[in-house]
Structures are given as C-alpha cells and as structure tokens.
C-alpha positions in Angstrom: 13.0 13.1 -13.6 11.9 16.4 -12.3 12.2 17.5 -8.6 8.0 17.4 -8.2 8.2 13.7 -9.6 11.1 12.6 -7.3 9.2 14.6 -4.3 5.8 13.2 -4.7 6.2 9.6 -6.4 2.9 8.4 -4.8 0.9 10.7 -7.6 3.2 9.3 -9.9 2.4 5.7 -9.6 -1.4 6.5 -8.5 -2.1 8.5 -11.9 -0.2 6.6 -14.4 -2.3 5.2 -17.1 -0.5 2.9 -18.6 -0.7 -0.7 -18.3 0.2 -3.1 -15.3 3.8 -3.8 -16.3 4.2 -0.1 -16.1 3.1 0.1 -12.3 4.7 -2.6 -11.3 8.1 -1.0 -12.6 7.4 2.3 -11.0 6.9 0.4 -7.8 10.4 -1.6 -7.8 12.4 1.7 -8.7 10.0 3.1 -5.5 10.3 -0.2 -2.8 13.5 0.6 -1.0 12.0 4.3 -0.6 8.3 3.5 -0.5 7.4 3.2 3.4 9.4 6.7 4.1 8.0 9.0 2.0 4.3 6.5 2.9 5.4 7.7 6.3 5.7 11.3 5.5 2.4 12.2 3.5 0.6 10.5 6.6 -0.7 7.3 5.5 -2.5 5.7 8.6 -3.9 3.4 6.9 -2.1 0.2 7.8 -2.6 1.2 11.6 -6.4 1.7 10.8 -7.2 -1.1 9.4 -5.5 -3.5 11.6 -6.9 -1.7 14.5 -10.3 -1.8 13.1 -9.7 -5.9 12.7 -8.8 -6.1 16.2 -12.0 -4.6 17.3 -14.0 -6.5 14.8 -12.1 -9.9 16.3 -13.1 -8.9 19.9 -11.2 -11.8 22.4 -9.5 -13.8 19.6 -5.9 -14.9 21.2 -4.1 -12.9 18.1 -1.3 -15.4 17.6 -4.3 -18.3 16.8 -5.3 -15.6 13.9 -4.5 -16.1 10.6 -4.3 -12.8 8.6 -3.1 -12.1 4.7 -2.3 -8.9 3.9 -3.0 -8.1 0.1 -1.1 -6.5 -1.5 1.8 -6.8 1.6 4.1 -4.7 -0.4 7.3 -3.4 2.2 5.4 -4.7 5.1 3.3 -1.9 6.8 0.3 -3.7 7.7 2.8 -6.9 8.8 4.1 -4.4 11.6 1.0 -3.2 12.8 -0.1 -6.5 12.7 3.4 -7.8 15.2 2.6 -4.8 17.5 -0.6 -6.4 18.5 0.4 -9.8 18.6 -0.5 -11.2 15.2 1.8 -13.6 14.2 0.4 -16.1 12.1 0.2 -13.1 9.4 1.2 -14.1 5.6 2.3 -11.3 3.2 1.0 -11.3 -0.8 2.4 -8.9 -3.2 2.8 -9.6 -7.1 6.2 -7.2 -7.0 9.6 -8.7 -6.1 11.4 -6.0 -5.2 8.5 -4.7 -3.0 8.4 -8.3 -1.2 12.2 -7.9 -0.5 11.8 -5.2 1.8 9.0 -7.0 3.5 11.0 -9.7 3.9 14.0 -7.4 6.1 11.3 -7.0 8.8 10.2 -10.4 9.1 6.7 -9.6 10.2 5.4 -12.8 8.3 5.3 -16.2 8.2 4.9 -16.9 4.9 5.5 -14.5 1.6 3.7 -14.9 -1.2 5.1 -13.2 -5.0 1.5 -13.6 -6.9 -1.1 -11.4 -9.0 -4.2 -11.6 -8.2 -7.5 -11.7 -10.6 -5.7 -15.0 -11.9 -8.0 -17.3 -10.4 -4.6 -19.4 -9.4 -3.4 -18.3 -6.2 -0.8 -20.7 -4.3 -3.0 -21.0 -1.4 -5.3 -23.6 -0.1 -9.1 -22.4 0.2 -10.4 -21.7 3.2 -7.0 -20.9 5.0 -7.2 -16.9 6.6 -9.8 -15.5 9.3 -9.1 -12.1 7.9 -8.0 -10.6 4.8 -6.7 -7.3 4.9 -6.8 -4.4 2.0 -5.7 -1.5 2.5 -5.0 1.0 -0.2 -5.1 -1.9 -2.6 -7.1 0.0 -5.0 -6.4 3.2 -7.0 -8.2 5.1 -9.5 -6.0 4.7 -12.2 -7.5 1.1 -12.1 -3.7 -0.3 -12.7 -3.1 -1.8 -9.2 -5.4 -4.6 -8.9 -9.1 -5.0 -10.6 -12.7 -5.7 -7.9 -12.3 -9.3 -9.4 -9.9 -9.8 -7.5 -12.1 -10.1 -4.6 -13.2 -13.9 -6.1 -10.4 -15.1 -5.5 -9.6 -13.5 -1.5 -13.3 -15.1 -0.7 -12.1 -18.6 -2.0 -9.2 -18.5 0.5 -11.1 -16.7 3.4 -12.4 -19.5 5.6 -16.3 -19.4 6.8 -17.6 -16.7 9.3 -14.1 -14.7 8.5 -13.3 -11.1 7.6 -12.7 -9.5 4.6 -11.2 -5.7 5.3 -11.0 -3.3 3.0 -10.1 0.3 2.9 -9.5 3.0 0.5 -9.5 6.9 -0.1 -12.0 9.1 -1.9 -10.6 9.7 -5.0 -10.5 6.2 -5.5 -14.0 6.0 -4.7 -15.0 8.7 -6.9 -13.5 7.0 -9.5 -15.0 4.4 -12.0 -12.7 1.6 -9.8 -14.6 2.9 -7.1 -17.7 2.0 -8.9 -16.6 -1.3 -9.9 -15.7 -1.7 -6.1 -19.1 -1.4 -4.8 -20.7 -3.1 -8.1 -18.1 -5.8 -7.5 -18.9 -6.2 -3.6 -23.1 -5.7 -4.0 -22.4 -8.8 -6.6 -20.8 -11.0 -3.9 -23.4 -10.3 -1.8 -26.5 -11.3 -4.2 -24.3 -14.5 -4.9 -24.5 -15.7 -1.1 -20.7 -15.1 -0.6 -20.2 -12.4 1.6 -22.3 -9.8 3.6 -20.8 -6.4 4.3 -21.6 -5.9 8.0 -20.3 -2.6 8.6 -18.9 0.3 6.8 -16.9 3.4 8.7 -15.0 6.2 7.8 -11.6 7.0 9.9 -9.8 10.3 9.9 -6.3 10.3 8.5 -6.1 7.8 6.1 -3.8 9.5 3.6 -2.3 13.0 3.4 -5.9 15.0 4.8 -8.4 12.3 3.5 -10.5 10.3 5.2 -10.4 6.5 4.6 -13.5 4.1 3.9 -13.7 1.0 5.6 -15.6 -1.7 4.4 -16.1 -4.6 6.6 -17.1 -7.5 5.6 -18.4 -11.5 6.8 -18.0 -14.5 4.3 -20.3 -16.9 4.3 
C-alpha cells in the first residue's frame, strides 16, 4: 500500500469501482481506524444532521424518539444522537466489523447487521420517527443504491422524518442523479414530501453538505 493510500483511505473506498464485496472489504480493514482519520479530514456531518433533526423535532422529549441511523457504521451519529438525549436510537450497517466498533460505545439500543435495497429488512414497518442518512451515498455508486429509500419509508412511521445528507461530488454524480430521480419518484407516489432542503458549512474536508429533509406520509 503506498503512503498516499494509507494517508487518505476515505478516497480510497469513495472512488473504488469495483463491486460491493470490494467496499465492504475496504471498510472492515478501515473500522478500527475509520472515525479518527473521519475526525481529522473534518467530517461534521454526524453533528449536522442530528442537529438539524433536533430542530426539525422542535419539543419532542428526545428519549420518547425513536431514531435509525443508516448506515450506523462505528457509531458517529449514535454519539451525537446520546449528547442530546436520544436514546431510543437503533444502529444499521451491512458491515460486521464496522458494527463492532459501534457496539464499544453503546450509543444504541438495538444493532442491526443488514443491506439494504433487499426489500427484507428485520424491522417491523412503521417503527422510527426519524431516519437518519448521512454520507450514506457516494459517487462511486458502491455504498448503497436510491432504492434503498423504499425500504427506510416502509419502516418510518406516519408524519416522521426521513434525513438525508451528502456532499457535492456525490451530487454531481450520476448517484446524485438517481438521488433526486429516486426522491421526486416517492413524492409522485404519495409517500413522502421533502419539506425542506439546506446547505450547512463543513460537511466534509471544505465542502458543504446538502440536507434534504423530508415528511412521510
């Protein structure tokens, strides 16, 4: 491995276009590793977008909330969720080793080792009042696919959030695309309204982060 590749893994795993097997991998040789070197290129995003939940929320108690955080991997969100008092918070990730960092902090009540897209999550419809992505999607279009929003509507309960966020090259990229394609669809079907969209400074390195939040129906 050369020095730039063990410096900057983030563009290694964002860029690769190989198949899903081949993310996941570079993800568990990255989960014991992943949050510091997060930490260091400035991703804000888990702080953003729970902050930007807990304004959405307004006076919900935040212990009577219950969030999922998709994909959880080590557990970022899950602390920014503890440090506001979000407790009932559940954690999906489809990578093991990922999980078992997140599982160290225990910032959730519940862990969930699944892929989404399946149409088969282990989870009852209608269970969350918010569902949380945060740099969920990347332009390699390896990570997860837009479809995967079917099945995060299923198990979002009436009147709750769906949150999503993510950077511009993944927006300028044909995920990106599929993204809003995938989201204007939901929308035409009755499912889900996006009721605001905002841009926060920060998100990632010197990029600014997209927000799109929305209602389901």
């Amino acid at each position: 491995m050369s020095t730039e590749t063990a410096r900057n893994p983030f563009d290694t795993v964002a860029t690769l276009t190989t198949d899903y097997a081949d993310s996941q991998a570079g993800y568990s040789a990255w989960a014991t590793q992943y949050e510091e070197d997060m930490v260091t290129m400035g991703y804000n995003g888990p702080r953003q977008v729970v902050t930007l939940m807990h304004d959405v929320l307004g006076g919900a108690s935040p212990s009577t909330v219950r969030v999922l955080d998709v994909p959880a991997g080590t557990g970022m969100v899950g602390s920014e969720l503890q440090k506001l008092g979000y407790t009932n918070a559940d954690g999906l990730d489809a990578n093991p080793d990922m999980l078992k960092v997140a599982e160290t902090k225990q910032v959730y009540r519940r862990l969930i080792e699944a892929k989404l897209g399946t149409g088969e999550l282990p989870v009852e419809p209608n269970t969350y009042d918010a569902v949380l992505l945060v740099g969920a999607f990347s332009q390699n279009g390896v990570h997860l696919t837009c479809d995967c929003l079917e099945d995060l509507v299923q198990i979002t309960k009436p009147d709750g959030l769906v949150i999503l966020g993510a950077g511009p090259l993944t927006l300028q990229s044909d995920v990106g695309v599929a993204l809003l394609a995938k989201l204007q669809d939901l929308q035409e079907r009755g499912l889900l309204s996006t009721v605001d969209k905002t841009t926060r400074k920060n998100y990632f390195r010197d990029w600014d982060g997209t927000y799109f939040v929305c209602r389901v129906a």
